[in-house]
N, C-alpha and C positions, 0 to 999 in steps of 0.2 A: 643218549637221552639228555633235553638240556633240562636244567631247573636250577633253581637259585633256592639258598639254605641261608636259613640264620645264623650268626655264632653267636650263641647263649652261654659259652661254657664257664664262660669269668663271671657268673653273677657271683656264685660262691666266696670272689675273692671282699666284695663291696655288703655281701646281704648281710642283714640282721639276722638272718636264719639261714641254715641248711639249704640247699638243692639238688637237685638231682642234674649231672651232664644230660643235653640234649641235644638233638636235632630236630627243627621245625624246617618243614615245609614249605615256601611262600609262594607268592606270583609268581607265575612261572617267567623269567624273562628282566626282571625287576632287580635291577641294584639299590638296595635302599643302607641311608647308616644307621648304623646299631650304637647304642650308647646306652652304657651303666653306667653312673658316677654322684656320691651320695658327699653332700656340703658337712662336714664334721669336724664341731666347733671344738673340740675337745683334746684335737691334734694340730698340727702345725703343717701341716704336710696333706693336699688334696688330691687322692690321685680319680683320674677316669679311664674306663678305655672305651677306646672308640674304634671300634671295626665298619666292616660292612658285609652284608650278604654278596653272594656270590655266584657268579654262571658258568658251567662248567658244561663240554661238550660229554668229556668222560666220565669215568668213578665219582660219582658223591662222595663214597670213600676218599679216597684218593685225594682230592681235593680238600677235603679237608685236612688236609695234613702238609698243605701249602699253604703259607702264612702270604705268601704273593694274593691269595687272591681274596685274603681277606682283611689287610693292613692297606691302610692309607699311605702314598708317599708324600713325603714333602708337605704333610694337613700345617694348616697354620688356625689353630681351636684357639679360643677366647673367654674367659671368664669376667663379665664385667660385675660389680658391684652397684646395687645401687640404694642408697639412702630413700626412698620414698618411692618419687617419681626422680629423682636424679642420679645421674650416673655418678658415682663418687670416684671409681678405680676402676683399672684393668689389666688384665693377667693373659700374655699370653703364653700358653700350655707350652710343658718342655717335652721332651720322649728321654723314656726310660727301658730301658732293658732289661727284663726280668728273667731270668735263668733257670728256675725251680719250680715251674708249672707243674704241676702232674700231669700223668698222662691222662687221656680220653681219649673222647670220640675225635676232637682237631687238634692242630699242629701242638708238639711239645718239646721240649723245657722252655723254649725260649720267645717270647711275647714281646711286644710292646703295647706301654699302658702311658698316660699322660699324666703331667701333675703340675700344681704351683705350689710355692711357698709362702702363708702365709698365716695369721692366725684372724680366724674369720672370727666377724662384726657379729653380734646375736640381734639387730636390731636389721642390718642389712637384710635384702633378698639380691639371690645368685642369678645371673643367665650365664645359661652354655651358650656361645654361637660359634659358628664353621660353614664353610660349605663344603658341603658331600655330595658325590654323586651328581652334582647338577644341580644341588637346590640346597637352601639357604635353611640349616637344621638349628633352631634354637628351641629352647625351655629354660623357664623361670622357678627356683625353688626357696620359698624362707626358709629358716636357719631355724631348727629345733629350737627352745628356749632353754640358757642355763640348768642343770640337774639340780631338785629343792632337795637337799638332804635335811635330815634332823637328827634328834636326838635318840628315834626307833633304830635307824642306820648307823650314827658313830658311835653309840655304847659297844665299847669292846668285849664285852660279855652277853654269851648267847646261852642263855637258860630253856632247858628242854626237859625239864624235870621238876614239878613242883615240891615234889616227896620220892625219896627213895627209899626204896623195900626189893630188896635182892629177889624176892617171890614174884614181884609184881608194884611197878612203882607207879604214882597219879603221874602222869606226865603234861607237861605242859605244850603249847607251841607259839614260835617265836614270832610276832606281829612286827611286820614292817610297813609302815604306814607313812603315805606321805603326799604333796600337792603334786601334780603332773605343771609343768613344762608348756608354756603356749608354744600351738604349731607341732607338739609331740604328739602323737595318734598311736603310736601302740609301746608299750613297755613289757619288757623280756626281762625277768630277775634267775640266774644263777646260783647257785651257790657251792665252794669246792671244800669237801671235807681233807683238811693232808695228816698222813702218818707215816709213819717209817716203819720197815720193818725189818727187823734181825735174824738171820738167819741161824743154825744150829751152826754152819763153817766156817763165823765169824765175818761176815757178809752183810749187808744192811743197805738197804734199798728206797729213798724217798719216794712215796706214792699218792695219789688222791682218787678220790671220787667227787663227781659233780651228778646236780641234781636241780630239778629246776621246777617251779610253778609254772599254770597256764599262762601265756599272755593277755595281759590286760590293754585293752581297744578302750580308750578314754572316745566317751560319745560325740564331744565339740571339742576338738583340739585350740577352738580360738576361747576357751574359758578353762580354767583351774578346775579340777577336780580330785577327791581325794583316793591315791592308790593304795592299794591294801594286797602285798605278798604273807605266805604264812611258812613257816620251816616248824613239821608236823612234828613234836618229838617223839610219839610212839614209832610212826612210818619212819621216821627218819632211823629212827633204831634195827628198825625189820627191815629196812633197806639193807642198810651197813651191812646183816648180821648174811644177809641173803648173798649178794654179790662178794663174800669172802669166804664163802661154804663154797660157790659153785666154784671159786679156784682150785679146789680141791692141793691144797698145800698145806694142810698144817702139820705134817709130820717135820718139814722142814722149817718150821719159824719156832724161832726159841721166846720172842715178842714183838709185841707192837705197838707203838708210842703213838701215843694222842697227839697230834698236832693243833694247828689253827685252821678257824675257817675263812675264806674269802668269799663276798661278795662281787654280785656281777650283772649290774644295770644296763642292758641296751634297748634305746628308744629309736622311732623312726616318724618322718614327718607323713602326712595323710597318704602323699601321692605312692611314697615306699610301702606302706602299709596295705593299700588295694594293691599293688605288682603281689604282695607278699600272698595277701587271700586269693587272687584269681590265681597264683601260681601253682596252690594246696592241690593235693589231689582231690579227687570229684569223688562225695561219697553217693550222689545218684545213678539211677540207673543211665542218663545223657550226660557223656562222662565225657564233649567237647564243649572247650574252653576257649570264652573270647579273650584272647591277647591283650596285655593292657598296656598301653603307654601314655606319656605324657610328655613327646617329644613331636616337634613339629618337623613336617618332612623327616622321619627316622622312624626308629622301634626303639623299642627299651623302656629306660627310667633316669631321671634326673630328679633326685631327693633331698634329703638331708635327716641325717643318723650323729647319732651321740654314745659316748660308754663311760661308766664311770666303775672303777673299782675298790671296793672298799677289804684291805687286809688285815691280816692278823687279829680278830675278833676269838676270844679264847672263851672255853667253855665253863660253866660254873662247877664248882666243887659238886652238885648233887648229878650235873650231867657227867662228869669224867668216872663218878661213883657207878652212873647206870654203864657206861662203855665200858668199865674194867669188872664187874660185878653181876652186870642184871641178866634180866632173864634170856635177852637175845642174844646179847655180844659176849656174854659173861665167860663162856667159854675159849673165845679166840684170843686169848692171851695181849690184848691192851691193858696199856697202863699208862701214868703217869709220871714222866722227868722231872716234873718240879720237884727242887729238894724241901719243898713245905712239907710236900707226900711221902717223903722217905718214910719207911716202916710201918708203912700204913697200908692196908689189903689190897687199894689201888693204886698206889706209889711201885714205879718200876726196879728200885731200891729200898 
């Protein structure tokens, strides 16, 4: 049977979000290049990869687990910069060897991905160009704008409690508010609870949980608008108290110490953004899905993504009272290190 398949399976490495491995389908007959590779002002280090679909007389299988028929030799890829209408700089792509794929559906552990080094312009826009296949594959992507933090974001204290009452306390929720990013179109906020926990065998083990709001699709990425995340403190309680019942462990924990929470902002520019919706699953009954790209002669995506992290945000005296005390958590043996707390009902000493 002949047919030619796409390799989608690296989106995962470049998305702002989760995906699923896959194999698609294409023109039967057709070598076309495939490119994912997202402009990310926030590192110093841009990687892309670049494959190509592939024809194969044999196994579909099979062939995909031949990196021959879907790596480039000898590509000589290009990143130019350019200030306006003018070309400012250019980068040509190194290969790198990647070792630690997981498995799937193609070839594994060992890849190759492209990169340059460098620390990109927020004012610049990116092209990719190459030839592949026969034809001349370029796309142009601006640069997400700088991340606007404030003073919702740097306060180190995350209050989830307005009133404590071991019965039943008012709880409060944590407002993080803030202007978006020209050229950002969707924003993803995180958040990772850490605690440790001590075993009865004298054992102790660092752990988290993460937890995340919807994302927010700013309407005109070419104007500022204001983001608004929430961190629920009731939910945020019945969370915790739920995902450490169903480990069914507490005969073996002597306690559990409160940690800090971190923050975790990833944005994406318009064109990542549509790859990212057309990618979702189809909640109608016409559950086929037109393909999205924004690459010339190719498939794929060619973007620009951002992430910013914000740690050690520590919890206020009434929330570390609801975690070691209240009605949900109260029972699973957290407490509190600080020696302010020693001797006190939710001090671990």
């Amino acid at each position: 049977m002949r047919a030619t398949f796409l390799l989608s399976f690296l989106i995962v490495l470049f998305f702002i979000s989760s995906c699923d491995t896959k194999v698609d389908l294409i023109d039967e007959g057709l070598e076309t290049a495939v490119v994912y590779g997202f402009i990310d002002p926030t590192v110093d280090t841009q990687f892309v990869k670049i494959t190509k679909t592939f024809v194969t007389e044999g196994s579909a299988v099979e062939g995909a687990m031949d990196p021959e028929l879907s790596e480039y030799k000898n590509l000589e890829a290009y990143v130019i910069a350019y200030d306006g209408s003018d070309s400012v700089d250019s980068y040509l792509l190194m290969e790198k060897t990647v070792t630690d794929k997981d498995s799937g559906a193609f070839y594994y552990p060992v890849q190759t991905v492209y990169y340059f080094t460098d620390q990109v312009n927020f004012d610049y826009s990116y092209e990719l160009a190459f030839n592949g296949s026969g034809n001349e594959v370029r796309s142009t992507s601006e640069v997400v704008g700088e991340f606007n933090d404030n003073n919702t974001i740097n306060s180190d204290i995350v209050n989830l409690v307005a009133l404590f009452d071991v019965t039943g306390s008012n709880y409060s929720n944590k407002k993080i508010e803030f202007p978006s990013s020209i050229n950002a179109k969707r924003y993803e906020f995180t958040y990772r609870f850490h605690y440790r926990e001590v075993y009865t065998d004298g054992t102790e083990k660092e752990k988290h949980m993460d937890f995340s709001d919807p994302a927010w699709i700013v309407l005109n990425s070419s104007v500022s608008e204001q983001i608004q995340f929430f961190i629920k403190g009731e939910e945020f309680y019945q969370a915790v108290a739920g995902r450490i019942i169903s480990q069914n462990n507490e005969e073996n924990i002597e306690k559990r110490v409160i940690g800090t929470i971190t923050y975790n902002f990833e944005y994406a520019g318009d064109d990542l953004n549509t790859f990212i919706e057309l990618s979702e699953p189809s909640t109608s009954i016409n559950v086929e899905q037109n393909p999205y790209t924004n690459i010339t002669n190719g498939i794929g995506v060619w973007s620009s993504r951002g992430r910013n992290v914000f740690e050690n945000k520590t919890f206020s005296i009434s929330s570390i009272k609801e975690m070691a005390l209240g009605q949900f958590t109260g029972d699973l043996r957290f407490c509190s290190e600080d020696p302010a707390h020693n001797g006190t009902g939710w001090g671990c000493n």
